[in-house]
PDB file of N, CA, C, O and CB in Angstrom:
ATOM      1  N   UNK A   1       0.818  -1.186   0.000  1.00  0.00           N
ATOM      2  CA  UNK A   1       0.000   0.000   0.000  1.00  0.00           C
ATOM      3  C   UNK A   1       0.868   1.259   0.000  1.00  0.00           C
ATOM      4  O   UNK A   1       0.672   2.173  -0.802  1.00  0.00           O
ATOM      5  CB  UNK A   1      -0.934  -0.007   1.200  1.00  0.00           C
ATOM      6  N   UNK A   2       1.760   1.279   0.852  1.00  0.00           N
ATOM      7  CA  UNK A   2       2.907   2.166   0.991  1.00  0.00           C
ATOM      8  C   UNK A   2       3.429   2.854  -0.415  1.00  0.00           C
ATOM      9  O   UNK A   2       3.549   4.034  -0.743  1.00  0.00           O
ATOM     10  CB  UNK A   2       4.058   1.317   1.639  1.00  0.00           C
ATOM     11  N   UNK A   3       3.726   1.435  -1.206  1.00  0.00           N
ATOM     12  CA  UNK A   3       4.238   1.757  -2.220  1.00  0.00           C
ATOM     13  C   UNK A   3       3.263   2.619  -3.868  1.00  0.00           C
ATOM     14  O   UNK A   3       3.730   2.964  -4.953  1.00  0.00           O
ATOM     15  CB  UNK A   3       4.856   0.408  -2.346  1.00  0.00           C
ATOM     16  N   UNK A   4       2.098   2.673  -3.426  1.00  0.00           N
ATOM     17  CA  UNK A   4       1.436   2.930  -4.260  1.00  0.00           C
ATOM     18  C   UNK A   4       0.687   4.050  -3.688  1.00  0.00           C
ATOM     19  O   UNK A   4      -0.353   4.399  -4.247  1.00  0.00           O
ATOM     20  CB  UNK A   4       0.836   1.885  -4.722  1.00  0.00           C
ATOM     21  N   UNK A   5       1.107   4.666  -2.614  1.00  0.00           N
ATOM     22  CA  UNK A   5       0.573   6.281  -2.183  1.00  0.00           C
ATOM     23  C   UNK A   5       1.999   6.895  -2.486  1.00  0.00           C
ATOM     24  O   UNK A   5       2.030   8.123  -2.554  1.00  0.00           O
ATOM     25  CB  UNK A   5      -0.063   6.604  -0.242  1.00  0.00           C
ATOM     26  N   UNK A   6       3.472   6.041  -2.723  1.00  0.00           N
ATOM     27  CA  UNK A   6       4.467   7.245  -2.818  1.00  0.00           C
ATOM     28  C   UNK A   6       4.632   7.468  -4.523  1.00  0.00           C
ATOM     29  O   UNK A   6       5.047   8.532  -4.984  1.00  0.00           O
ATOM     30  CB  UNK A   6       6.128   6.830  -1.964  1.00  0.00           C
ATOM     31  N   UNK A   7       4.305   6.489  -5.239  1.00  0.00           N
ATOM     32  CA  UNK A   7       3.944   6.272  -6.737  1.00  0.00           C
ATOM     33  C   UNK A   7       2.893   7.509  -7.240  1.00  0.00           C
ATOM     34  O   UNK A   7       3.117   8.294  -8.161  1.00  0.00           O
ATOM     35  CB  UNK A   7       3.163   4.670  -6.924  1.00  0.00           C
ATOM     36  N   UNK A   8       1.571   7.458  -6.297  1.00  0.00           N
ATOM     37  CA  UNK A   8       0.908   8.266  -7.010  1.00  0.00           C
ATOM     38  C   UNK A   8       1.520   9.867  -6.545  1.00  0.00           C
ATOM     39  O   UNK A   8       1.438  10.799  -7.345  1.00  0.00           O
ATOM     40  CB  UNK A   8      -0.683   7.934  -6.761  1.00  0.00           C
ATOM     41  N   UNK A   9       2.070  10.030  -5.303  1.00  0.00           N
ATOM     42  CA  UNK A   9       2.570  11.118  -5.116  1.00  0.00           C
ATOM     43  C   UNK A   9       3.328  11.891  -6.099  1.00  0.00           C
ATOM     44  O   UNK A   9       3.039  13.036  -6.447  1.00  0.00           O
ATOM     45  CB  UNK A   9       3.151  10.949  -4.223  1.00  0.00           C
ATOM     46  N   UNK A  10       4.468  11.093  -6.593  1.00  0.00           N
ATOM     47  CA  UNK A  10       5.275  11.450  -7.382  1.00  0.00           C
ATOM     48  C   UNK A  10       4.942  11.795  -8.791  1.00  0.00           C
ATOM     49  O   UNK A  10       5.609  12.588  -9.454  1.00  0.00           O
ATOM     50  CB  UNK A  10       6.050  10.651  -7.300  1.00  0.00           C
ATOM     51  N   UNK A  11       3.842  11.147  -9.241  1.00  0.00           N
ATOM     52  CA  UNK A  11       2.960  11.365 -10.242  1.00  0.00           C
ATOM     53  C   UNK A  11       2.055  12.719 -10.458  1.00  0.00           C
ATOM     54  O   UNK A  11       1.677  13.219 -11.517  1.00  0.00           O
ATOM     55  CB  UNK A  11       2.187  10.341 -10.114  1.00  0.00           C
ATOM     56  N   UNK A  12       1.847  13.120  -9.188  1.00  0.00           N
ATOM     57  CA  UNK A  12       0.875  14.403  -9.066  1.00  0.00           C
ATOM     58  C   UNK A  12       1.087  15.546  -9.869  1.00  0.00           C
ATOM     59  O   UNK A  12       0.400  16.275 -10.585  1.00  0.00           O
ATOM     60  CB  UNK A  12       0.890  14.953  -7.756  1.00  0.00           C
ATOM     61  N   UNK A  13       2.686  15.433  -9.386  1.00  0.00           N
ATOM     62  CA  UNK A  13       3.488  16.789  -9.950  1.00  0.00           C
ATOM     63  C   UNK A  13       3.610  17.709  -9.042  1.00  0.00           C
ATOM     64  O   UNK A  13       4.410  18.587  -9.366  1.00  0.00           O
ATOM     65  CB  UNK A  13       2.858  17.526 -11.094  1.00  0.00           C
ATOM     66  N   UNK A  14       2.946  17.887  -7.672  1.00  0.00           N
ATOM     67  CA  UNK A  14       3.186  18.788  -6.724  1.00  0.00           C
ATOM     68  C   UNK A  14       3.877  18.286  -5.600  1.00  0.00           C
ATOM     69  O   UNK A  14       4.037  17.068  -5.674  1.00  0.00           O
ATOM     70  CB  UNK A  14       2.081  19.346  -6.361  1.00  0.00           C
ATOM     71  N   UNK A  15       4.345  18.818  -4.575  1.00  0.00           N
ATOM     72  CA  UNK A  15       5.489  18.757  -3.646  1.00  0.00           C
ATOM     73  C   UNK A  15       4.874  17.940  -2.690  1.00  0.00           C
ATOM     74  O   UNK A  15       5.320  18.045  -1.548  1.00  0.00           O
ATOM     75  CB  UNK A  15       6.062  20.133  -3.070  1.00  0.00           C
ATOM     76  N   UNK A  16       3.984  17.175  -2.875  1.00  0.00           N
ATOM     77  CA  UNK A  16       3.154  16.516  -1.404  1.00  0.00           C
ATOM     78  C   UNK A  16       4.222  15.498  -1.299  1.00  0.00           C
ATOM     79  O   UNK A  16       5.136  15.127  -2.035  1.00  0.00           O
ATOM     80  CB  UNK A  16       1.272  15.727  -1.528  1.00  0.00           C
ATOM     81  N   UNK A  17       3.551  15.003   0.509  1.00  0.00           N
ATOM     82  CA  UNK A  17       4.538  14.528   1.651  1.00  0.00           C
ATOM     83  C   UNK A  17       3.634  13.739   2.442  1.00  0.00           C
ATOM     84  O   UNK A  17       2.661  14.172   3.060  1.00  0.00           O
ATOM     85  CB  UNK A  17       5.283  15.741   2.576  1.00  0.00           C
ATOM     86  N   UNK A  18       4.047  12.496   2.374  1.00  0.00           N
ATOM     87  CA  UNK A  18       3.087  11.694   3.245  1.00  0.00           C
ATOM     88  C   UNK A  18       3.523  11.519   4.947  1.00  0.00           C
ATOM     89  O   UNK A  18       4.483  10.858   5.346  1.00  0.00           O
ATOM     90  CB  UNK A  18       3.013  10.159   2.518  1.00  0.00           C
ATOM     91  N   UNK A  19       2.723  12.158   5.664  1.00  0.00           N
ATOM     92  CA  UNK A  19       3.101  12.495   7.021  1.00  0.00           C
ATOM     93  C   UNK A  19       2.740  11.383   7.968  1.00  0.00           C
ATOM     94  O   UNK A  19       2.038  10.536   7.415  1.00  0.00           O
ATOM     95  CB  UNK A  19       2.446  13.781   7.454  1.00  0.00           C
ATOM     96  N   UNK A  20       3.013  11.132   9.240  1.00  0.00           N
ATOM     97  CA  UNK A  20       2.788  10.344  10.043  1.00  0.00           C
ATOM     98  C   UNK A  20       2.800  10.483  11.241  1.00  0.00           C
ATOM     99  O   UNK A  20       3.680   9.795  11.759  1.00  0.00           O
ATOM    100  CB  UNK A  20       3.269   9.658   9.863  1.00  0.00           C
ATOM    101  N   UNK A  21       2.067  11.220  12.118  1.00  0.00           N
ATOM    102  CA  UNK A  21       2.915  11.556  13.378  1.00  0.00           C
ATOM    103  C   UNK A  21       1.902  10.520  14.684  1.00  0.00           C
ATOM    104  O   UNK A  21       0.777  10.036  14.562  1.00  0.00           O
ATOM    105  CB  UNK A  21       2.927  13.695  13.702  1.00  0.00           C
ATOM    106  N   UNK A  22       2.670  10.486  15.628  1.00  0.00           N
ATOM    107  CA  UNK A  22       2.328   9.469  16.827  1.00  0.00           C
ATOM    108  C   UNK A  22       1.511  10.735  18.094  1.00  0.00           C
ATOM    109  O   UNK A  22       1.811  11.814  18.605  1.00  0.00           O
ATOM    110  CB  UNK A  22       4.211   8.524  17.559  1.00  0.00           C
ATOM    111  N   UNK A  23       0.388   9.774  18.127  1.00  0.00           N
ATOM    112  CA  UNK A  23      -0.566  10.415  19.926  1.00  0.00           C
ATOM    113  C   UNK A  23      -0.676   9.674  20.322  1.00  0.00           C
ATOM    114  O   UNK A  23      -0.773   8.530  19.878  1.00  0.00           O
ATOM    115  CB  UNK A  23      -1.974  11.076  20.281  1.00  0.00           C
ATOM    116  N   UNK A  24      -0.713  10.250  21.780  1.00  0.00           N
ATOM    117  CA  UNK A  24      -1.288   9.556  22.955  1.00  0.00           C
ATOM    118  C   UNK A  24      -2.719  10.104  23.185  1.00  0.00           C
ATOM    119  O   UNK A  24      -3.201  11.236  23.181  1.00  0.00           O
ATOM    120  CB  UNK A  24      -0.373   9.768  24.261  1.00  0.00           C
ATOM    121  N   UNK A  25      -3.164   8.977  23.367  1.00  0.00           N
ATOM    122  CA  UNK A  25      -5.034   9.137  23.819  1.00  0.00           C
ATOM    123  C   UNK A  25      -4.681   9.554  25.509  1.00  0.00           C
ATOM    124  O   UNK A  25      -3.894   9.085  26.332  1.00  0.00           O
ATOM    125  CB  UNK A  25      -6.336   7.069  23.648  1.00  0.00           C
ATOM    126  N   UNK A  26      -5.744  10.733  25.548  1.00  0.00           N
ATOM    127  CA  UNK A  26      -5.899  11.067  27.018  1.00  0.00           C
ATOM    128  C   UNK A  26      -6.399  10.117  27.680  1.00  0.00           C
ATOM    129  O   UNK A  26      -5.662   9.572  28.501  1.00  0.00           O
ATOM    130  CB  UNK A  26      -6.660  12.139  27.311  1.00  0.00           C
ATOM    131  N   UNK A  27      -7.637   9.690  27.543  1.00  0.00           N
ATOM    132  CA  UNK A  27      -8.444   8.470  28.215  1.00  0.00           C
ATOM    133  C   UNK A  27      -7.136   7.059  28.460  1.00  0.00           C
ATOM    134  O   UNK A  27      -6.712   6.868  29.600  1.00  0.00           O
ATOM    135  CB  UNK A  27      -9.988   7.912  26.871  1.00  0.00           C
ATOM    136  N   UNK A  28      -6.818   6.515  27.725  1.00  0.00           N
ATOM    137  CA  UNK A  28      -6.330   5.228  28.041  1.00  0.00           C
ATOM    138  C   UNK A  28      -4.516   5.661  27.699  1.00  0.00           C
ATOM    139  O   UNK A  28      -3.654   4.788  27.595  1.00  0.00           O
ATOM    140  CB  UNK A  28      -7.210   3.831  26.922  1.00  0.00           C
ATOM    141  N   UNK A  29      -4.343   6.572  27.620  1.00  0.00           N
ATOM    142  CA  UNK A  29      -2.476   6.310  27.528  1.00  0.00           C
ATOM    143  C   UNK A  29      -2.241   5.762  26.131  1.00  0.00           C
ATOM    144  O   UNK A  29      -1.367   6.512  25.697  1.00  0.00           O
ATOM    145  CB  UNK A  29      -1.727   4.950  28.793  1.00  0.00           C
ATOM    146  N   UNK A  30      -2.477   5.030  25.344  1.00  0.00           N
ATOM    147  CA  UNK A  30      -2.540   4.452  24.579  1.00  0.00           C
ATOM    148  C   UNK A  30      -1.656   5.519  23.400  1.00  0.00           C
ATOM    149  O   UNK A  30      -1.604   6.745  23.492  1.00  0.00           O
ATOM    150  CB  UNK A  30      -3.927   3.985  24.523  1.00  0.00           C
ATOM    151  N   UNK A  31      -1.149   4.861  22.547  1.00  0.00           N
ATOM    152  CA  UNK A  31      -0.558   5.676  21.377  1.00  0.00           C
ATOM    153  C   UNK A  31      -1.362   5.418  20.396  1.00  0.00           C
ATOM    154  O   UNK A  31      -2.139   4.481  20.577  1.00  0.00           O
ATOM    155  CB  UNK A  31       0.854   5.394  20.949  1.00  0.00           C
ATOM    156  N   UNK A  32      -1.419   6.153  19.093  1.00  0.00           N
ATOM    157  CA  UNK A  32      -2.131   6.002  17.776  1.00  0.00           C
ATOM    158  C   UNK A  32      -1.292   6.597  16.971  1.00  0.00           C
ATOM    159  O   UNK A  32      -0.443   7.382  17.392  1.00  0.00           O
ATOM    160  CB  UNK A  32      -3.517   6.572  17.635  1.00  0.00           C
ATOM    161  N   UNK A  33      -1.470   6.214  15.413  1.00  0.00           N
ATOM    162  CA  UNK A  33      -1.095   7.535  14.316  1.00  0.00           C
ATOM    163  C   UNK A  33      -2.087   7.975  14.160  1.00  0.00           C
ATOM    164  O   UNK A  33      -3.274   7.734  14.380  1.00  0.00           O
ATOM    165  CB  UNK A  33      -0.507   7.380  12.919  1.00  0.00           C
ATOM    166  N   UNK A  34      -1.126   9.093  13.491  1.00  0.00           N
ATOM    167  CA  UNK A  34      -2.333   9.960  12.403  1.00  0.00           C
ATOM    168  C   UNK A  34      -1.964  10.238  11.023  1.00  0.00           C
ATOM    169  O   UNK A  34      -1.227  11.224  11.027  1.00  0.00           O
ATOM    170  CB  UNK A  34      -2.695  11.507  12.913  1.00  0.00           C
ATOM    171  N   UNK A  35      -2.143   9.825   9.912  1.00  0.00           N
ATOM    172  CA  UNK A  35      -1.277  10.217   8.609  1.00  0.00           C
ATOM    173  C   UNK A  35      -1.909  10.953   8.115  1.00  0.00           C
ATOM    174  O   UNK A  35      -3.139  10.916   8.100  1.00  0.00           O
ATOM    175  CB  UNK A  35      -0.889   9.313   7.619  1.00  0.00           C
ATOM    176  N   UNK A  36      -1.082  11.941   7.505  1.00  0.00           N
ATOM    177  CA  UNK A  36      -2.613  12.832   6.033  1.00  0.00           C
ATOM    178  C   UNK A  36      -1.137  12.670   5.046  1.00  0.00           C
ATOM    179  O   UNK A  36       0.011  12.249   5.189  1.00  0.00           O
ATOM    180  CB  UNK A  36      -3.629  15.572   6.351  1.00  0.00           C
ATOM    181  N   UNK A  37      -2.063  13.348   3.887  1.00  0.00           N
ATOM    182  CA  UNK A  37      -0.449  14.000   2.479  1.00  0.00           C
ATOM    183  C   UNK A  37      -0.683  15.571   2.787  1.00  0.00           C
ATOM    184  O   UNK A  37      -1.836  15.783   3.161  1.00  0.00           O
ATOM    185  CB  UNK A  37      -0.811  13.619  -0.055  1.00  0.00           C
ATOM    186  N   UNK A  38      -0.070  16.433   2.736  1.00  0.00           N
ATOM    187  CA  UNK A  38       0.196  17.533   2.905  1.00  0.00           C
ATOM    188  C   UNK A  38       1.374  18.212   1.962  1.00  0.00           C
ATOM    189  O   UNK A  38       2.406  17.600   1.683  1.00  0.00           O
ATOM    190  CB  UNK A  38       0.382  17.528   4.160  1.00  0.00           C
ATOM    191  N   UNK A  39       1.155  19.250   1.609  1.00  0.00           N
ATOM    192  CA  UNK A  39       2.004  20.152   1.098  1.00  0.00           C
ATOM    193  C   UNK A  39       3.540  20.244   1.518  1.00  0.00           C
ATOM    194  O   UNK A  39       3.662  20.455   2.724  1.00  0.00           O
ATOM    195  CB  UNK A  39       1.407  21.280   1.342  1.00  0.00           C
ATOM    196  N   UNK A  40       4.890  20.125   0.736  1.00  0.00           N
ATOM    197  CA  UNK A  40       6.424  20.004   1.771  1.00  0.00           C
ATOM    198  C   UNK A  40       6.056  21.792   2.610  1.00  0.00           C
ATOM    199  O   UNK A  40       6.874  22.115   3.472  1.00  0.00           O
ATOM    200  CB  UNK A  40       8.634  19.940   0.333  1.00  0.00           C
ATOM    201  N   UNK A  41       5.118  22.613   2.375  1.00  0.00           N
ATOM    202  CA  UNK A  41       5.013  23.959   2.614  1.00  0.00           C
ATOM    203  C   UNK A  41       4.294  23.318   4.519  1.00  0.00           C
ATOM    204  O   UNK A  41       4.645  23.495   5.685  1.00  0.00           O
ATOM    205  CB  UNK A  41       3.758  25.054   1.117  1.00  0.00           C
ATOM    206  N   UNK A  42       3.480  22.766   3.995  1.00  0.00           N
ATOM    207  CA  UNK A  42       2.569  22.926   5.412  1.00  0.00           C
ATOM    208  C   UNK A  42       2.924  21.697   6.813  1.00  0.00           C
ATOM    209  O   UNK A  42       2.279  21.334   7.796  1.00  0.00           O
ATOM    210  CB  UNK A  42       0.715  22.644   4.839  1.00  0.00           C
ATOM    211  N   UNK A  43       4.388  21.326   6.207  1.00  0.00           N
ATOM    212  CA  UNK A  43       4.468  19.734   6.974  1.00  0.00           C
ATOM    213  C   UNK A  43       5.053  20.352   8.561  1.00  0.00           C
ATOM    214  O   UNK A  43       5.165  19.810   9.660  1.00  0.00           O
ATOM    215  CB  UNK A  43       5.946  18.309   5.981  1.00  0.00           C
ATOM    216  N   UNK A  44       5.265  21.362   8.196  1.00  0.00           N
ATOM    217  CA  UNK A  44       5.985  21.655   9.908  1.00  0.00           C
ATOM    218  C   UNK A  44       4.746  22.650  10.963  1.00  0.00           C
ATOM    219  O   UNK A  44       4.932  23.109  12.090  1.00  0.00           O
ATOM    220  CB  UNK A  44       7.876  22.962   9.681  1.00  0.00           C
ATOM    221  N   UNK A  45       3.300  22.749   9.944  1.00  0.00           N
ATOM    222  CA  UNK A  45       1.949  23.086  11.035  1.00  0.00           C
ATOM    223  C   UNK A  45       1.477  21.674  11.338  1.00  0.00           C
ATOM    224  O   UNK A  45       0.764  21.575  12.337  1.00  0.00           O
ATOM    225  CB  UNK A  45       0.479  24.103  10.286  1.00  0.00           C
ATOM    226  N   UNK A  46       1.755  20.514  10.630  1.00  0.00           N
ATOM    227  CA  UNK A  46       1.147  19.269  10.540  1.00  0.00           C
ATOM    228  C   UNK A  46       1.469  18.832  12.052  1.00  0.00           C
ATOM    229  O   UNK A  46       0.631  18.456  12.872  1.00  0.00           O
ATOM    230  CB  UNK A  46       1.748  18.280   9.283  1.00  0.00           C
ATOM    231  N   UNK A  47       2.934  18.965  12.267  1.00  0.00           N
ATOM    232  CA  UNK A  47       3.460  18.571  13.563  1.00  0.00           C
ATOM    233  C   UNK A  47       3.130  19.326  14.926  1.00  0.00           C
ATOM    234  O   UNK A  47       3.223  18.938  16.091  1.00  0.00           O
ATOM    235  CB  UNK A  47       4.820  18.606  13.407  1.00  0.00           C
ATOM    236  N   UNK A  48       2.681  20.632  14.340  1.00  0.00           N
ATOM    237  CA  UNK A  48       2.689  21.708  15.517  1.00  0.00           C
ATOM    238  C   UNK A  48       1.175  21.686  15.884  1.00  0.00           C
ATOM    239  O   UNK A  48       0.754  22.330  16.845  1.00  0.00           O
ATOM    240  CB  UNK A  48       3.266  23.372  15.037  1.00  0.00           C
ATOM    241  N   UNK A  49       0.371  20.928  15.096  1.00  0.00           N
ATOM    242  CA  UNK A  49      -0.928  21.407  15.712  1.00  0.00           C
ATOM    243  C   UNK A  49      -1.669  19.868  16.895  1.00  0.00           C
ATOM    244  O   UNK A  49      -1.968  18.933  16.153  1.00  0.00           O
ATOM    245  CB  UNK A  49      -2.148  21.882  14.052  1.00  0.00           C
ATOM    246  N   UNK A  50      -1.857  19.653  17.869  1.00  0.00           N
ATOM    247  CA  UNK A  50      -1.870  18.817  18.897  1.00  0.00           C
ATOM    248  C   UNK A  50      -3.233  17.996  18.539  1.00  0.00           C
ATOM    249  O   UNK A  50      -3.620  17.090  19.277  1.00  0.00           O
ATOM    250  CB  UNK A  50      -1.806  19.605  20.334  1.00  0.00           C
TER     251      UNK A  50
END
């Protein structure tokens, strides 16, 4: 699957970036991801917003 979201990325023609960042759930401690594609412009609000 991996390989066929960085395929179509590259295909787009625009600068997108497949992101991934790690939470913790308040309720149970627990970790999760979260992925989106985002702009290489917007990847450092991606991280900053909680």
């Amino acid at each position: 699957m991996a390989k066929k979201t960085v395929a179509s990325l590259q295909k787009a023609g625009k600068n997108l970036t497949k992101v991934i960042k790690m939470v913790k759930s308040e309720k149970t401690g627990a970790y999760s991801f979260r992925e989106d594609i985002v702009t290489k412009e917007k990847v450092n609000d991606f991280f900053a917003k909680k």
